[in-house]
Jmol script that loads the backbone (N, CA, C; Angstrom):
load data "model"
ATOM      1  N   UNK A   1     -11.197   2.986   6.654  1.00  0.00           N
ATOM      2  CA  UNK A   1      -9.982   2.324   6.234  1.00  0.00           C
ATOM      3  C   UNK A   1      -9.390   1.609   7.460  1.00  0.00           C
ATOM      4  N   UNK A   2      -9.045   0.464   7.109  1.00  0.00           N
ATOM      5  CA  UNK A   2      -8.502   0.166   8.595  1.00  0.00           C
ATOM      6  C   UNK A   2      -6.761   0.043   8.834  1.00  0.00           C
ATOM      7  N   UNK A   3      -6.801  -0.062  10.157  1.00  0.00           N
ATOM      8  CA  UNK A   3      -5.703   0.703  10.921  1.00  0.00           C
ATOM      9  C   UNK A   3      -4.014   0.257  10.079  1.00  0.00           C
ATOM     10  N   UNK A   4      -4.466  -0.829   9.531  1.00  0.00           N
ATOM     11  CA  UNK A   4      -2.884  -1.364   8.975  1.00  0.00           C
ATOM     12  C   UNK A   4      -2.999  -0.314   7.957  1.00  0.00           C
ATOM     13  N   UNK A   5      -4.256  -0.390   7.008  1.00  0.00           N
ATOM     14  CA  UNK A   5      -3.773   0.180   5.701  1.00  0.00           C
ATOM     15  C   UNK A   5      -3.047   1.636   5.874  1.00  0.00           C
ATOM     16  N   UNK A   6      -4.005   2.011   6.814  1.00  0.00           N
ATOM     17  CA  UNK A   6      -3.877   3.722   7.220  1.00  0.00           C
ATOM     18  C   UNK A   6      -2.267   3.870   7.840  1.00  0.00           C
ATOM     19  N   UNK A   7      -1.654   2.963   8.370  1.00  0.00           N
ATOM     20  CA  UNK A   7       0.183   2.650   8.845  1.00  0.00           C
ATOM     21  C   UNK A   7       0.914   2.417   7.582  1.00  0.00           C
ATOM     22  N   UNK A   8       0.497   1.357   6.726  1.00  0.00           N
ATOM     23  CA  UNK A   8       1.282   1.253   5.367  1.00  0.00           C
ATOM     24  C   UNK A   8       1.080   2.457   4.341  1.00  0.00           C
ATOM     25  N   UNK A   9       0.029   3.197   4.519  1.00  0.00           N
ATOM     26  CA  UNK A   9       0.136   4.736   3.527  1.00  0.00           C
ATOM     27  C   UNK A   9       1.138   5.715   4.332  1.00  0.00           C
ATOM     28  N   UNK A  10       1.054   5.495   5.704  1.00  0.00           N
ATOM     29  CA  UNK A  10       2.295   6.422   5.637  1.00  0.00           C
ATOM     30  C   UNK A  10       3.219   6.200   5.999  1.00  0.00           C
ATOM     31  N   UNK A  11       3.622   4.691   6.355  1.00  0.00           N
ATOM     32  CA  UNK A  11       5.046   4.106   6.018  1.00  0.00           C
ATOM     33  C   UNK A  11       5.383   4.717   4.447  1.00  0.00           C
ATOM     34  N   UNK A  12       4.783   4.401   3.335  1.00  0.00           N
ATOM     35  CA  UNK A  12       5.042   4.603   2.296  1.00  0.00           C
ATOM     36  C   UNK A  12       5.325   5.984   1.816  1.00  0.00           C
ATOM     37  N   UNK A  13       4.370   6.814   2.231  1.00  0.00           N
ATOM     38  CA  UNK A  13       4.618   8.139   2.138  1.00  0.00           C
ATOM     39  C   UNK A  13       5.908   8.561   3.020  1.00  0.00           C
ATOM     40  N   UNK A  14       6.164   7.891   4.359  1.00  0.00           N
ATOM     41  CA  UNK A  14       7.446   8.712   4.887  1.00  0.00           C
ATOM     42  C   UNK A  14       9.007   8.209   3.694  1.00  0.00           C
ATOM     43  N   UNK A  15       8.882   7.011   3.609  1.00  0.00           N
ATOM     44  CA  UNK A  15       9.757   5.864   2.423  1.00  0.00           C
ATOM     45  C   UNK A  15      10.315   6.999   1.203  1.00  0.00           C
ATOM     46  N   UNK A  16       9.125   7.349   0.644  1.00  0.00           N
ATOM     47  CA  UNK A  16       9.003   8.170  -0.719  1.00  0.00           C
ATOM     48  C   UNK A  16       9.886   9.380  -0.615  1.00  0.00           C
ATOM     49  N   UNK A  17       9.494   9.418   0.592  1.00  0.00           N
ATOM     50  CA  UNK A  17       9.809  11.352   1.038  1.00  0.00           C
ATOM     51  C   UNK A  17      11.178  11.185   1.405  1.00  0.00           C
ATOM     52  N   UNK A  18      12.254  10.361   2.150  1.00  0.00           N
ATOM     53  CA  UNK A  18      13.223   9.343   2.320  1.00  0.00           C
ATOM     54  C   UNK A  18      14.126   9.767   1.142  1.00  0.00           C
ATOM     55  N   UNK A  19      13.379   8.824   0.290  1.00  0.00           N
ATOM     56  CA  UNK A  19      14.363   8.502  -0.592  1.00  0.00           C
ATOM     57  C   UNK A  19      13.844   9.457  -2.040  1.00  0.00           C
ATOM     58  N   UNK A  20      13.163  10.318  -2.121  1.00  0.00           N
ATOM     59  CA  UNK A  20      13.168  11.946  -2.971  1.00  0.00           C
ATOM     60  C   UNK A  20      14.621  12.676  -1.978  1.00  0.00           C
ATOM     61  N   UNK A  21      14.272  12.803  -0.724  1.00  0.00           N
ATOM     62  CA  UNK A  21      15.448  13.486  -0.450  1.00  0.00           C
ATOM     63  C   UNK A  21      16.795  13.679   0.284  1.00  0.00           C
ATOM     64  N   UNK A  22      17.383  11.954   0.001  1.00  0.00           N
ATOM     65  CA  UNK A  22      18.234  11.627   0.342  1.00  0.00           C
ATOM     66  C   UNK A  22      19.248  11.131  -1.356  1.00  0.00           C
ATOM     67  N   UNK A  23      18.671  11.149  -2.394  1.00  0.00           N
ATOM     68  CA  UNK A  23      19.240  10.703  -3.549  1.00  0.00           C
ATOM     69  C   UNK A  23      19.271   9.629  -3.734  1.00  0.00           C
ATOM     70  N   UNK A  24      19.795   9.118  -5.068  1.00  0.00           N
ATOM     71  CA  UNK A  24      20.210   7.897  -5.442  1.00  0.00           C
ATOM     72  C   UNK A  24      21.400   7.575  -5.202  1.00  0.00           C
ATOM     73  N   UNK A  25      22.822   8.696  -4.469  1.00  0.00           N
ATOM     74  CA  UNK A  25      23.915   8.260  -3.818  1.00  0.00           C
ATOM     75  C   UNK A  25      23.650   7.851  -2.598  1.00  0.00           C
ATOM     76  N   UNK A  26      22.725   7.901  -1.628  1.00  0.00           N
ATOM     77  CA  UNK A  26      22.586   7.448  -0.162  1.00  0.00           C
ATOM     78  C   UNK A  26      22.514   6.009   0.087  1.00  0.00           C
ATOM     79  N   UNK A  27      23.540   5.632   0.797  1.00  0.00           N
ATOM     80  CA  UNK A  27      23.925   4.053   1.191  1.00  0.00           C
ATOM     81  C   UNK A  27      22.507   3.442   1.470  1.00  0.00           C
ATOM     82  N   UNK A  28      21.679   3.431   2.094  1.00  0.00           N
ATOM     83  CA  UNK A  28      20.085   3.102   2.047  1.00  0.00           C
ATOM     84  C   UNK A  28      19.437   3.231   0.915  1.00  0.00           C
ATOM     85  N   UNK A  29      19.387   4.023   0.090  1.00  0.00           N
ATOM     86  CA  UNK A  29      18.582   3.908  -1.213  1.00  0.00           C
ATOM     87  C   UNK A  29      18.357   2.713  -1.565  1.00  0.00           C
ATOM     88  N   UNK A  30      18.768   1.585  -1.885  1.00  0.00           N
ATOM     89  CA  UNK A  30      18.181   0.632  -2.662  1.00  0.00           C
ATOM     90  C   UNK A  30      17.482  -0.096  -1.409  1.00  0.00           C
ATOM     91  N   UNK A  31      17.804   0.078  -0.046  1.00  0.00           N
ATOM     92  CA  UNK A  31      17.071  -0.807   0.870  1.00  0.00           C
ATOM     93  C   UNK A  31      15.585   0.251   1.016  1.00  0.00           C
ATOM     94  N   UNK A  32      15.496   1.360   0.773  1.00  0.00           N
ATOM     95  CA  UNK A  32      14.607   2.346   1.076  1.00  0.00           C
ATOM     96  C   UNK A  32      13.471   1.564  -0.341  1.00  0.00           C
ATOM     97  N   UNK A  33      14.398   1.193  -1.352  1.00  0.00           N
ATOM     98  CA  UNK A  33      13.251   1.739  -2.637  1.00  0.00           C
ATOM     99  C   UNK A  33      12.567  -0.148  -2.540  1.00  0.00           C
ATOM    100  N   UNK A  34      13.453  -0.916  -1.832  1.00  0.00           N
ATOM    101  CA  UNK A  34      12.750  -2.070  -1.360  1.00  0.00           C
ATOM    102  C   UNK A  34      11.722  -2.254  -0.711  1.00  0.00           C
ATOM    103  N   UNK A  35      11.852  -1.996   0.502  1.00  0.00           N
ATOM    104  CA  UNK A  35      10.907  -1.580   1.782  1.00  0.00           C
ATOM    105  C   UNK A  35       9.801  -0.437   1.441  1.00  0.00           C
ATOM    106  N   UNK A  36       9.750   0.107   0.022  1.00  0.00           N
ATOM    107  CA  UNK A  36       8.464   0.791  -0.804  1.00  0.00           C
ATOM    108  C   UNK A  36       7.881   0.330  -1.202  1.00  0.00           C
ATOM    109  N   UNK A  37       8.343  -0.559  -1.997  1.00  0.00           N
ATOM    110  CA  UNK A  37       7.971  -1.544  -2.820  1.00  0.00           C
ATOM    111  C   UNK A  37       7.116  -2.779  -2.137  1.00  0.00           C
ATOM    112  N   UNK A  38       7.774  -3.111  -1.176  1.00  0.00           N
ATOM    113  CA  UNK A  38       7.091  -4.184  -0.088  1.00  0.00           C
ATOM    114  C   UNK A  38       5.863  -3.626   0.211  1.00  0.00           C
ATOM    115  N   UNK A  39       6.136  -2.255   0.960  1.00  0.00           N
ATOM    116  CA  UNK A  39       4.933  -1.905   1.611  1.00  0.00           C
ATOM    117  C   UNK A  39       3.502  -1.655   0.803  1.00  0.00           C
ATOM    118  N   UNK A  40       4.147  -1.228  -0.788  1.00  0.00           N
ATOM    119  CA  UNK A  40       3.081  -0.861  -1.768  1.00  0.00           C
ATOM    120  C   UNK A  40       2.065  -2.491  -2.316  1.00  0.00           C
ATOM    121  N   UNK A  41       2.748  -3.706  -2.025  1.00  0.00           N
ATOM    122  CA  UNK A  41       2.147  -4.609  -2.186  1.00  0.00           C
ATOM    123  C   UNK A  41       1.739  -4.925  -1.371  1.00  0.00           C
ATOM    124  N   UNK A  42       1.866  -4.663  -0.386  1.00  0.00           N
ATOM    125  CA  UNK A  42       1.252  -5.251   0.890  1.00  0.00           C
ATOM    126  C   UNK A  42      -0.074  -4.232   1.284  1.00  0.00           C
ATOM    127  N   UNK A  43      -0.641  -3.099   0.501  1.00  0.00           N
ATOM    128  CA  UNK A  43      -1.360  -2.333   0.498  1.00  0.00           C
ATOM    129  C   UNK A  43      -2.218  -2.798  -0.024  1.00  0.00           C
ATOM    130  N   UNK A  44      -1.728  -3.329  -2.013  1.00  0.00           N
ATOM    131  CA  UNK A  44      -2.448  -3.973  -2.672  1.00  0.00           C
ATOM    132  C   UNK A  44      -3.151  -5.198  -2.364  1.00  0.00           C
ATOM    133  N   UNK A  45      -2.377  -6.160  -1.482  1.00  0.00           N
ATOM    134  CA  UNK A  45      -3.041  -7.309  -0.882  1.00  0.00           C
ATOM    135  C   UNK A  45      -3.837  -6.507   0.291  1.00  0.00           C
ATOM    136  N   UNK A  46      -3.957  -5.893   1.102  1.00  0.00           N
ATOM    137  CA  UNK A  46      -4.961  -5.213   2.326  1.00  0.00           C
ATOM    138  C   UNK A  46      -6.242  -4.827   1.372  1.00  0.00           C
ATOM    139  N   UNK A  47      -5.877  -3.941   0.304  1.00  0.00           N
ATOM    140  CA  UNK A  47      -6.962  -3.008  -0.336  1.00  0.00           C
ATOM    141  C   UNK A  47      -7.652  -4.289  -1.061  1.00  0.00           C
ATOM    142  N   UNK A  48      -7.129  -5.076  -1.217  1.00  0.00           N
ATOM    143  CA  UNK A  48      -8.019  -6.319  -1.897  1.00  0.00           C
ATOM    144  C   UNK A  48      -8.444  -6.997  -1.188  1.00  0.00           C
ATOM    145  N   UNK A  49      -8.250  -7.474  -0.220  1.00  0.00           N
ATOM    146  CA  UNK A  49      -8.987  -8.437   0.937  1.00  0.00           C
ATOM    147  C   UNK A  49     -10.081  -7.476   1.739  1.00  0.00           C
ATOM    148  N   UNK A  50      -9.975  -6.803   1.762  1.00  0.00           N
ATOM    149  CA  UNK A  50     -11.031  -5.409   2.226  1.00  0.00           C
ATOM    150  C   UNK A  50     -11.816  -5.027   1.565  1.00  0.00           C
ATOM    151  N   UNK A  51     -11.475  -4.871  -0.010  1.00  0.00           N
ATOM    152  CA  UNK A  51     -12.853  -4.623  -1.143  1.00  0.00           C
ATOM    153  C   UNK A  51     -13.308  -6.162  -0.969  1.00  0.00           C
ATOM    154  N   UNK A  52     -12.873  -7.229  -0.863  1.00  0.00           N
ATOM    155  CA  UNK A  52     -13.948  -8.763  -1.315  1.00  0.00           C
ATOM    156  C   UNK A  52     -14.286  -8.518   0.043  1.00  0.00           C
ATOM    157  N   UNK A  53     -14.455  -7.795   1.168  1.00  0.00           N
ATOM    158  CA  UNK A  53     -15.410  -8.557   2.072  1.00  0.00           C
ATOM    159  C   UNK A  53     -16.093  -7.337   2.012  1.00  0.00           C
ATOM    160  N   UNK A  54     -16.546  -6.549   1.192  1.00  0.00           N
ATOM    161  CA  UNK A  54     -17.495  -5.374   1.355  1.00  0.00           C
ATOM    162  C   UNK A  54     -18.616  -6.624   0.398  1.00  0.00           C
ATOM    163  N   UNK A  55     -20.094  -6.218   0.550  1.00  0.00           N
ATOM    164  CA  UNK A  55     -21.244  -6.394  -0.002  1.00  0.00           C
ATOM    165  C   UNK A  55     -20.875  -6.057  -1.560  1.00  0.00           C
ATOM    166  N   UNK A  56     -21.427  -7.009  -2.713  1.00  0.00           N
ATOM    167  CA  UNK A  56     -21.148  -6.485  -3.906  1.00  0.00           C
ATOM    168  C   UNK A  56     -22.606  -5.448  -4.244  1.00  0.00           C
ATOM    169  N   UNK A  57     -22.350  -4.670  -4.974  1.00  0.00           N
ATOM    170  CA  UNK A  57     -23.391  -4.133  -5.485  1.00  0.00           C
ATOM    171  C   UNK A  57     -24.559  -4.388  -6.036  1.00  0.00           C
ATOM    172  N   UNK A  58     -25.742  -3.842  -5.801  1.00  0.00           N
ATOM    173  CA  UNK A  58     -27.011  -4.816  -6.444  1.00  0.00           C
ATOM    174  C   UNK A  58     -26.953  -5.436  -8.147  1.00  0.00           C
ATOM    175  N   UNK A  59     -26.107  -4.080  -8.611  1.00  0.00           N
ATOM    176  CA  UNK A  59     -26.223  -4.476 -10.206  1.00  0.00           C
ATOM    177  C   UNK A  59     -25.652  -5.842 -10.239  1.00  0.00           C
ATOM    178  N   UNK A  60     -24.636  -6.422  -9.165  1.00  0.00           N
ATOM    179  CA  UNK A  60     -23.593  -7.315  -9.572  1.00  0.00           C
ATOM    180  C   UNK A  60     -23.712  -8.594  -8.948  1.00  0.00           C
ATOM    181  N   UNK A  61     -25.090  -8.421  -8.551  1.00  0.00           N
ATOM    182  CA  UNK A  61     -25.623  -9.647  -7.357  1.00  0.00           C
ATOM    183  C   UNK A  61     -26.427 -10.457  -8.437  1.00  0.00           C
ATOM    184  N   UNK A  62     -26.601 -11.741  -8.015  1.00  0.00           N
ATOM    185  CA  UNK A  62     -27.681 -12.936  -8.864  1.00  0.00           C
ATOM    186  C   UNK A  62     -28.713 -12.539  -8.680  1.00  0.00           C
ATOM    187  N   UNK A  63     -29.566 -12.681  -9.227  1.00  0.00           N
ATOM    188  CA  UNK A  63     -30.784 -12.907  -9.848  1.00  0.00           C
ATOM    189  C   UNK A  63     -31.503 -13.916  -8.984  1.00  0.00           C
ATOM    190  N   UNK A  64     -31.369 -14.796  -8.811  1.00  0.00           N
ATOM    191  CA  UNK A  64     -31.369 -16.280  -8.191  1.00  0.00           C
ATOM    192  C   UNK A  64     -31.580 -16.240  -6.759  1.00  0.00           C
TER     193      UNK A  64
END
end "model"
wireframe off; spacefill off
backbone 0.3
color backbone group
């Protein structure tokens, strides 16, 4: 896994843990559940640019 993704899982995981136990009254909460949200797409764009440059599988390769 490389080094960003492995920083944005536990940005996200510390985020989560944050804002489970600080509530939905804590003056940060909505900037917390932002900056989750960011980081969780920005995972999705890493985890996707990282699966297209792996080799596809033989089943899924041409013929040709």
């Amino acid at each position: 896994m490389p080094d960003r993704l492995a920083d944005l899982y536990e940005l996200e995981r510390e985020l989560r843990d944050a804002i489970a136990a600080a509530g939905p009254d804590h003056p940060n909460h909505a900037i917390w559940i932002q900056a989750r949200l960011n980081a969780l797409t920005e995972m999705q764009t890493h985890r996707r640019e990282y699966s297209d440059q792996q080799p596809l599988p033989l089943t899924h390769r041409s013929a040709a």
